[in-house]
N, C-alpha and C positions, 0 to 999 in steps of 0.2 A: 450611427451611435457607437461610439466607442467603449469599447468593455475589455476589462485586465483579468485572466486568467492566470494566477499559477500554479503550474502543477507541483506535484509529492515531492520531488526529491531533486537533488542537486544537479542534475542534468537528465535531457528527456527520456527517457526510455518506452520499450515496447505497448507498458499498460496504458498511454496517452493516446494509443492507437488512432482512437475514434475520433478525440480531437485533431489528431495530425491530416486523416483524413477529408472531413467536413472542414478542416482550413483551404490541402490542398485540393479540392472539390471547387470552392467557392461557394459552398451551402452557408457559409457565415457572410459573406458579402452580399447574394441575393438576399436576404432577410434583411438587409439593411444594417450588420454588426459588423464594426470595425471590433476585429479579436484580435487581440495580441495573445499570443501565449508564451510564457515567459516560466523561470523556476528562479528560487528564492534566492538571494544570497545570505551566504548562516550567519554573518557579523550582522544583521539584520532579523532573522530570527526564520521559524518554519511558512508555509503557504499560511498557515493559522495566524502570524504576527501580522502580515501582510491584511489581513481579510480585516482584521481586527482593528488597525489603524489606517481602514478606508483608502488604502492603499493598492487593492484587489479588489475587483467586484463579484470574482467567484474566487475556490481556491478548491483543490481536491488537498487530500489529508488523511493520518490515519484515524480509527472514530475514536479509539483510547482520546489521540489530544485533544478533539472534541471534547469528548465528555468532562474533562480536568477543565476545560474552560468555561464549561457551562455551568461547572459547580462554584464558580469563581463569578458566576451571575454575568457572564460575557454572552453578547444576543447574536448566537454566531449561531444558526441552522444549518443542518442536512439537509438537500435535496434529493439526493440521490445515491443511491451507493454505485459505486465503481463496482468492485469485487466483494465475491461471495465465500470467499474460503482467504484463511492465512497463506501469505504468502513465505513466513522466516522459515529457516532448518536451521538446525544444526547441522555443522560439516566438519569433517574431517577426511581421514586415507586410510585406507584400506592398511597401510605400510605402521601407525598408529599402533594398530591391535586394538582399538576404539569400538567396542559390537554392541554398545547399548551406552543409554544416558548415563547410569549410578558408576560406568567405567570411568567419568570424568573425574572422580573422588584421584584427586594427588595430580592430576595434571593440570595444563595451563589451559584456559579456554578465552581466548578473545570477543570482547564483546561492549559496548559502549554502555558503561553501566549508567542507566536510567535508572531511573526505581522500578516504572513497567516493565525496562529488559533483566534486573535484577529477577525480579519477582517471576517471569517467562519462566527464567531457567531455574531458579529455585522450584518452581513447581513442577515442571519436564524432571525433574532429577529424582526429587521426591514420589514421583507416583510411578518411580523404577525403582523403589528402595535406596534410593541413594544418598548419599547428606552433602548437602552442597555447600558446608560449611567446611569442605575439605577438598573443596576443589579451587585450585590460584586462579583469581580472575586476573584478565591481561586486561585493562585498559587499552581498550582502540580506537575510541573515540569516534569520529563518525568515519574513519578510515573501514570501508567490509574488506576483510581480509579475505585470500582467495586460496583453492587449494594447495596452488601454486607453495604460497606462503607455509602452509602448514605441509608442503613436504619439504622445504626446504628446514623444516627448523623453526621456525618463526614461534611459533606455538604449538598446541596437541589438538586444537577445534578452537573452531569458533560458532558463534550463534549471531544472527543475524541476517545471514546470507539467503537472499530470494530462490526458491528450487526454476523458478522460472527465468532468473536473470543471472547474477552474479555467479551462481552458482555453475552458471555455465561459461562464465570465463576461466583464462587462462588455458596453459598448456598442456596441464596433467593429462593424462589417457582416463575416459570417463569413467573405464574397470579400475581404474585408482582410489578412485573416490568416494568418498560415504555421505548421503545426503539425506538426512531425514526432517521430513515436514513435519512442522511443531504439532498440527493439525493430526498428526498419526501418531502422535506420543502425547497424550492426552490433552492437548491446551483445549480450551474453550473456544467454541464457536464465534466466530467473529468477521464482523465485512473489513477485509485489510485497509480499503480507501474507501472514502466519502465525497461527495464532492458537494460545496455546502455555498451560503453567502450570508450576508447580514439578514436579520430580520427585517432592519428598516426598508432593504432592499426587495424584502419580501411583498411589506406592507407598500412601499410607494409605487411598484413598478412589477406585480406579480406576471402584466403579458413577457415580459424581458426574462424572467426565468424558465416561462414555458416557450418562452420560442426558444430559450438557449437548450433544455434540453432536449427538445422535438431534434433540433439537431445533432446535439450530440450522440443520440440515440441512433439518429441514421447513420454518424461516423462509424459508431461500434456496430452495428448490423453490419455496414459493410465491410467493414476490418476482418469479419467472420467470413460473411460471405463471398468476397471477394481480395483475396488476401492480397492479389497484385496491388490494389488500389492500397493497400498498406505496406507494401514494400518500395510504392512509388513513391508515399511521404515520407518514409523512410529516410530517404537517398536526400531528401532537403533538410529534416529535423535532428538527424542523429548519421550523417554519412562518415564517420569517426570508427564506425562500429562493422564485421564484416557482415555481408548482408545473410556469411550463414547464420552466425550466432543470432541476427535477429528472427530470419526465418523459426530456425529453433524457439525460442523465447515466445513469439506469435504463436506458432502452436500449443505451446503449453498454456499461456496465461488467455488464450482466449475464451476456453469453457469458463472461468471462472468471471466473467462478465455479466452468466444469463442465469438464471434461476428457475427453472421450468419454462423455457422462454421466451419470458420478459426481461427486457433492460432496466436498472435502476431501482426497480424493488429495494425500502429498506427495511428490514426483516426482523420485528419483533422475536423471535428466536433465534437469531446472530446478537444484539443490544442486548436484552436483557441478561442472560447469564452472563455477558463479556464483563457488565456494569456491576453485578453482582462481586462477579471472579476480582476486579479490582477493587471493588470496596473490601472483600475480604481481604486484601494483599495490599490495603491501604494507600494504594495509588488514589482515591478517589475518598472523600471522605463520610461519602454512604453512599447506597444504590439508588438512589431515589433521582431521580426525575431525567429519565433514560428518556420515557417515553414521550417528552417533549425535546429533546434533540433533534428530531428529525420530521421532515413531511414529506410524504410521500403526494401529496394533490395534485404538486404541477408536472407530472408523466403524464403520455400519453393513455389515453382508457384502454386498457387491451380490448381485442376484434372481440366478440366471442362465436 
């Protein structure tokens, strides 16, 4: 059987681990699934366009764009959460003078103004005293700017940047650099990715999503516990990249996989305040119906 996965973001990176794994395992081919896994192209729209016009049979994603599609009455589920902590920071250089949020007041900050990422850092600035109606946003569109950039000049920070990924490119010396997870400067609780599919896909063919994530589960089990087998898919999915910086990356974005753990929990205490935080900052046009975004059924039962 063949099934179309796209992953988050514009080329694969470390957090697909698990899928990169259980591809190159062959744990998708014994079950009898022809997987593709693939990422979006943007003149086509995110993994959510893709899932949406039956063009993808799973899609990971972040749960913000979930949630704005489901208020929009799109039958697009969660099944499982990826991650369990935000992955943006804000960055900058030590070389700046940059030591807290409300210091962005009069400088330039890069950042691809969404309404959700407007609204991020209007509220990161705010709950440091600071008024973010006096700080110049830089349009960057979906370029992440690196530190690299903002020592040269480019900008004073930017926001956007994963502490687990991007954050660790470039040249800079890492005592250069200033990175704070938006999670440690007050945002809201929230699972970064989701990995979801259609309802109907739910309702016609519910064994196809629990066999797909029985094994996705065992990719990311073993991505943790045996990092080789994830620096081996590595070298086929993403050999662009040095296998330090992934190594690095692996370590970081692995905890934030499990949740006392279990894989794939999605956590009424990450949804509902996130659902809340954007209705109040009107990305969302009310908080209500979080709790039918997602199911959690077709994971596996934990031991006990």
């Amino acid at each position: 059987m063949s099934v179309r996965v796209v992953l988050e973001y514009l080329h694969p990176w470390t957090n697909s681990a698990g899928f990169f794994v259980a591809s190159r395992q062959g744990w998708f081919a014994e079950a009898g699934l022809d997987v593709e896994l693939t990422v979006a192209d943007p003149s086509r729209g995110d993994s959510l366009a893709y899932l949406s016009r039956f063009e993808a049979d799973f899609a990971v994603f972040p749960s913000n764009r979930l949630l704005v599609r489901r208020a929009r009455h799109e039958p697009l589920q969660a099944v499982a959460a990826i991650n369990h902590r935000a992955m943006e920071t804000i960055l900058t250089t030590t070389a700046t003078g940059i030591t807290r949020p409300r210091d962005l007041e009069g400088r330039r900050l890069a950042l691809n103004p969404t309404p959700r990422g407007l609204a991020m850092v209007r509220h990161l600035i705010a709950a440091d005293g600071g008024d973010f109606s006096r700080v110049q946003v830089v349009n960057s569109g979906t370029r992440e700017l690196l530190a690299d950039d903002v020592a040269a000049g480019e900008v004073d920070a930017t926001f956007g940047n994963y502490w687990a990924w991007d954050a660790l490119l470039g040249n800079l010396p890492e005592s250069d650099r200033v990175v704070w997870p938006v999670d440690t400067l007050g945002a809201p609780p929230y699972h970064s990715y989701l990995l979801g599919t259609q309802e109907s896909t739910i309702e016609r063919n519910p064994v196809l999503v629990r066999t797909l994530l029985e094994i996705v589960e065992r990719g990311y089990r073993a991505a943790r516990d045996e990092p080789d087998l994830a620096a081996d898919a590595f070298e086929r999915y993403v050999p662009y990249f040095s296998r330090e910086i992934l190594r690095r990356s692996l370590d970081l974005i692995t905890p934030t996989w499990f949740h006392e753990g279990r894989w794939g929990q999605v956590r009424d205490e990450l949804m509902q305040p996130y659902a809340q935080w954007l209705a109040d900052y009107g990305v969302l046009p009310s908080a209500g119906g979080w709790e039918r975004s997602y199911s959690n059924n077709f994971l596996a039962v934990p031991v006990s």
